[in-house]
C-alpha positions as CSV (number, residue, x, y, z in Angstrom):
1,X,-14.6,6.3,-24.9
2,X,-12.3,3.8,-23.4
3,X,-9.7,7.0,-22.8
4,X,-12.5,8.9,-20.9
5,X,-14.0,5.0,-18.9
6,X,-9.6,4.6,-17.4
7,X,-9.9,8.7,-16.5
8,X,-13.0,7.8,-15.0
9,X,-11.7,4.9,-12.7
10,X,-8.4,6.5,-11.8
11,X,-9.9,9.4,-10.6
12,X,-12.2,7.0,-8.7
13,X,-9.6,5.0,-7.0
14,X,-6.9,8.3,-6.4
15,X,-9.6,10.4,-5.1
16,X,-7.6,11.8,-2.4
17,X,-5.7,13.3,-5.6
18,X,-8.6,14.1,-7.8
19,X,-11.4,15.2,-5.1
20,X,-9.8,16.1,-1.7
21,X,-12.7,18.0,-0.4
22,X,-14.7,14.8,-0.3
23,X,-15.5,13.3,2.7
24,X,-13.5,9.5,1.8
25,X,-10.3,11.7,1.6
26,X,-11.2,13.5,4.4
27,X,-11.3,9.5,6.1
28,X,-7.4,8.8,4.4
29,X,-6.3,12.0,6.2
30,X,-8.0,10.7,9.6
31,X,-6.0,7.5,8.8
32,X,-3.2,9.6,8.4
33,X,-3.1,10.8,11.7
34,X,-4.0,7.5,13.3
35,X,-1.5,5.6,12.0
36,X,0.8,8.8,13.1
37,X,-0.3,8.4,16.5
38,X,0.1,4.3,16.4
39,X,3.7,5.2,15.9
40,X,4.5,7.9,18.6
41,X,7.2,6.4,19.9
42,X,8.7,5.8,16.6
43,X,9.0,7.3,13.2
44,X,6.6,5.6,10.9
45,X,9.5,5.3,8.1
46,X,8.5,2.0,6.1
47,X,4.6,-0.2,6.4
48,X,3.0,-2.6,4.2
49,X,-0.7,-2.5,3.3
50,X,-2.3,-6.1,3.4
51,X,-5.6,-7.8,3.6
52,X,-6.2,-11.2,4.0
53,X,-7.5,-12.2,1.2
54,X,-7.9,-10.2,-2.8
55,X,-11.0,-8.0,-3.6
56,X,-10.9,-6.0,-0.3
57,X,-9.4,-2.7,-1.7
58,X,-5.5,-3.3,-0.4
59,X,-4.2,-1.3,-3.6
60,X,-6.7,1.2,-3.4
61,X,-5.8,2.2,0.6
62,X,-1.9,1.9,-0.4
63,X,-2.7,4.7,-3.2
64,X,-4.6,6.9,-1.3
65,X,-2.4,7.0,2.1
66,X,0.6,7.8,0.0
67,X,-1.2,10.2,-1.7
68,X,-2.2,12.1,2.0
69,X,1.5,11.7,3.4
70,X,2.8,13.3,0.0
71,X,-0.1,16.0,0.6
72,X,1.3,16.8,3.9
73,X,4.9,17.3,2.1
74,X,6.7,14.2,3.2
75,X,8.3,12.7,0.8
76,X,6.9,9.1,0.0
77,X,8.0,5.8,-2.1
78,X,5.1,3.3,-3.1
79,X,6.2,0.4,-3.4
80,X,4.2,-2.5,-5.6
81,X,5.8,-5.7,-4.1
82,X,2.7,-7.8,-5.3
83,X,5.1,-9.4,-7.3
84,X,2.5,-11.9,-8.0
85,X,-0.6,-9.8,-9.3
86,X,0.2,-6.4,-10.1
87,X,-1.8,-3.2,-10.2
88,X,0.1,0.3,-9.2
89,X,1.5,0.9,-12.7
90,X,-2.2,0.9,-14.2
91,X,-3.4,3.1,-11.2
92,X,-0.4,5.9,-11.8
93,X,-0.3,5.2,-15.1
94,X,3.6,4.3,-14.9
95,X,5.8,2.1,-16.9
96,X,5.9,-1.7,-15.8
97,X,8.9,-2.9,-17.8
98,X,11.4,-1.9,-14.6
99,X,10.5,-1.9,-11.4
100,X,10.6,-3.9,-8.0
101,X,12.0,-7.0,-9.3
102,X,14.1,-5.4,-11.3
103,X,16.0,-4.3,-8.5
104,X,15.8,-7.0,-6.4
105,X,18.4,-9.3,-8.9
106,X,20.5,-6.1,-9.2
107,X,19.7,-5.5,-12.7
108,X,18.6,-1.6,-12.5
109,X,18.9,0.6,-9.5
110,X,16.9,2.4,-7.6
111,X,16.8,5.6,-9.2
112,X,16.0,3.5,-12.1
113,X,12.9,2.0,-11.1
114,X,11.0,4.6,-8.9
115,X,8.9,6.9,-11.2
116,X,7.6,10.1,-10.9
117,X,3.6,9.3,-9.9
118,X,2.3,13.1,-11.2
119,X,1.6,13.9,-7.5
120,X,4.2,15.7,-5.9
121,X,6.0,14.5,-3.4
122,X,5.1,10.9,-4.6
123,X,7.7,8.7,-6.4
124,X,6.2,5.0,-7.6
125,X,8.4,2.1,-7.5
126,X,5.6,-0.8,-10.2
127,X,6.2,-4.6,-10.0
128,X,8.2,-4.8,-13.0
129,X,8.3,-8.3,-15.0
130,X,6.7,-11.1,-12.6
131,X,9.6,-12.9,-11.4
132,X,9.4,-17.0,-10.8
133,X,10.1,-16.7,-6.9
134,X,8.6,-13.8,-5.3
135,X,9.1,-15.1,-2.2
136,X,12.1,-15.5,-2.5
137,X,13.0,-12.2,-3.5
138,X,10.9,-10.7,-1.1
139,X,13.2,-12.1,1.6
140,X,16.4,-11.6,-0.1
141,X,19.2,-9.4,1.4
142,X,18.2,-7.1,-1.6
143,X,15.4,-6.4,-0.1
144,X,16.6,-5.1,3.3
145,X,19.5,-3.3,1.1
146,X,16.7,-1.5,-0.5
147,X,14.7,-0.7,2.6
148,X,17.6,1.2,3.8
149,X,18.4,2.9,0.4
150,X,14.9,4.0,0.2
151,X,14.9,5.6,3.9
152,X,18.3,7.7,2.8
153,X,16.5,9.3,0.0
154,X,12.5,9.0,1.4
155,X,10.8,10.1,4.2
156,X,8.1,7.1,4.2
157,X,8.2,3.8,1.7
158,X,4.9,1.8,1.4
159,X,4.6,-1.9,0.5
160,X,1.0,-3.0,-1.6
161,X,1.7,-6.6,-0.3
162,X,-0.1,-9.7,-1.5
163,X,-3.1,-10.9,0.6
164,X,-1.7,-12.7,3.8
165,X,-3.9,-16.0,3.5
166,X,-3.0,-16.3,0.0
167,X,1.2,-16.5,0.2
168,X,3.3,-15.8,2.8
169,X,5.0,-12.6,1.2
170,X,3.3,-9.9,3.3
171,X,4.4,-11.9,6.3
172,X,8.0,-11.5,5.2
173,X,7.7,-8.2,4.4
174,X,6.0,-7.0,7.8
175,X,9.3,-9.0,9.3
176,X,11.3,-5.8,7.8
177,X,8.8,-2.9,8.0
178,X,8.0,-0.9,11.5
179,X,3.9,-1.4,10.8
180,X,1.7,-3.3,8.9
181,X,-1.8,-2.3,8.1
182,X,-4.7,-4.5,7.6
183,X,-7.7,-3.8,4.7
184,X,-11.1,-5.7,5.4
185,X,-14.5,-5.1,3.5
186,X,-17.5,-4.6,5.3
187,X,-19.8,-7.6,4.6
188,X,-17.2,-9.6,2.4
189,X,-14.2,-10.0,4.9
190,X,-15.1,-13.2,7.2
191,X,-14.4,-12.5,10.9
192,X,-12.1,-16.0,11.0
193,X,-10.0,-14.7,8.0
194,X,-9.3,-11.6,9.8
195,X,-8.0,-12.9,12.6
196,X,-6.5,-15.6,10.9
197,X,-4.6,-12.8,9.3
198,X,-4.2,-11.0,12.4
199,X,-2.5,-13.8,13.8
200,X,-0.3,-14.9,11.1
201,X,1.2,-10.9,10.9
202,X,1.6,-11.4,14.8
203,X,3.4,-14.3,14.0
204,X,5.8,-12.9,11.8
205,X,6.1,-10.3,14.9
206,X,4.4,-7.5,12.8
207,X,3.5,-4.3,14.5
208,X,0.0,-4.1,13.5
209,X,-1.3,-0.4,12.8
210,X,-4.4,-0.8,12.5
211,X,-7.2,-2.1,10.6
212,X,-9.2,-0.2,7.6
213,X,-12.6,-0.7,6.9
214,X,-13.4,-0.3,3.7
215,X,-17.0,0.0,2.1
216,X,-19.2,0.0,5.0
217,X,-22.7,1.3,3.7
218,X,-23.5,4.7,6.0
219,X,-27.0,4.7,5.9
220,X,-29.3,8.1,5.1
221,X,-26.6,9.4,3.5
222,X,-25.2,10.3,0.4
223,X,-21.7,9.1,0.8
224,X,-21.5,4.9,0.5
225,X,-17.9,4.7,1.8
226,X,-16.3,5.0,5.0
227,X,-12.6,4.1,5.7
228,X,-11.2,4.4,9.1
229,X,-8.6,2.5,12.1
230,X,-9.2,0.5,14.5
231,X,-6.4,-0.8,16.7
């Protein structure tokens, strides 16, 4: 039972894997092409995915939109680099005990860490054990050594970042990355907080994507889920 209930919610949060025909990974492939189009005059080669604050659905967005860029046969690296609260090893189903941090105090490399996910196309890179000073790490020179490892042997590398109000790691990270993109849930996400997050990316002189919103209710329908971009 408890084998069939973690099928169950895997398939529920990789649906763009395990239903493509439906019409929420139809809405990852639209975000697909929007965020492709945000970066026209530039090659979209590394992002984080953020939200400003936990419960939104960051984790779930960051699995699915590496999931639609692997789809289209580009060759993607998901990166879990909440170093503080973990979840992309229990979503691919990957070993924790290397990963991120791991690599960040030069302990394993980066063939080491970055598993195969089961989708092809789609290496995972988990947390590995919870280090004392993610921060820290985060803005390391290891970490802009592996941003430019990972562009050598990948055609796209995603960050799941922490929320932005809650530490200032996905601010450092956006530093790095050509884009960041923003998750807020309909009817949980405060406006304030989204702009308070808006303008603490813009701070850190992010290139902002986009925003997703996630579970807005479309009403006389049968489908209770809408993602999409807005600039």
């Amino acid at each position: 039972m408890a084998r069939k209930k973690n099928l169950l919610m895997k398939a529920r949060t990789l649906i763009t894997n395990f239903n493509p025909k439906s019409p929420i990974s139809e809405q990852y492939r639209t975000i697909r092409t929007n965020l492709q189009f945000a970066s026209v005059d530039r090659d979209l080669r590394t992002m984080i995915v953020t939200s400003p604050g936990p419960g939104e659905g960051k984790s779930m967005t960051a699995a699915n939109i590496a999931t639609v860029f692997a789809q289209q046969g580009k060759k993607v690296l998901l990166i879990d680099a909440d170093l503080r609260k973990p979840t992309m090893h229990y979503t691919f189903r990957v070993d924790n005990s290397k990963g991120l941090s791991n690599y960040l105090v030069g302990s394993d490399a980066l063939f080491e860490t970055a598993a195969a996910s089961g989708i092809e196309n789609l290496h995972v890179m988990p947390c590995g054990p919870i280090p004392p000073n993610p921060a820290e790490l985060l803005g390391s020179k290891a970490m802009n050594g592996l941003i430019e490892e990972a562009q050598q042997e990948y055609d796209l590398v995603i960050f799941d970042t922490p929320p932005v109000l809650a530490v200032t790691d996905s601010q450092i990270l956006a530093n790095m990355c050509d884009g960041a993109l923003l998750v807020v849930r309909s009817k949980q996400t405060e406006n304030d907080s989204a702009q308070k997050a808006k303008e603490l990316l813009e701070n850190a002189h992010a290139k902002i994507l986009g925003v997703v919103l996630n579970g807005k209710q479309i009403k006389k329908s049968n489908y209770y889920y809408y993602y999409g971009t807005n600039a």
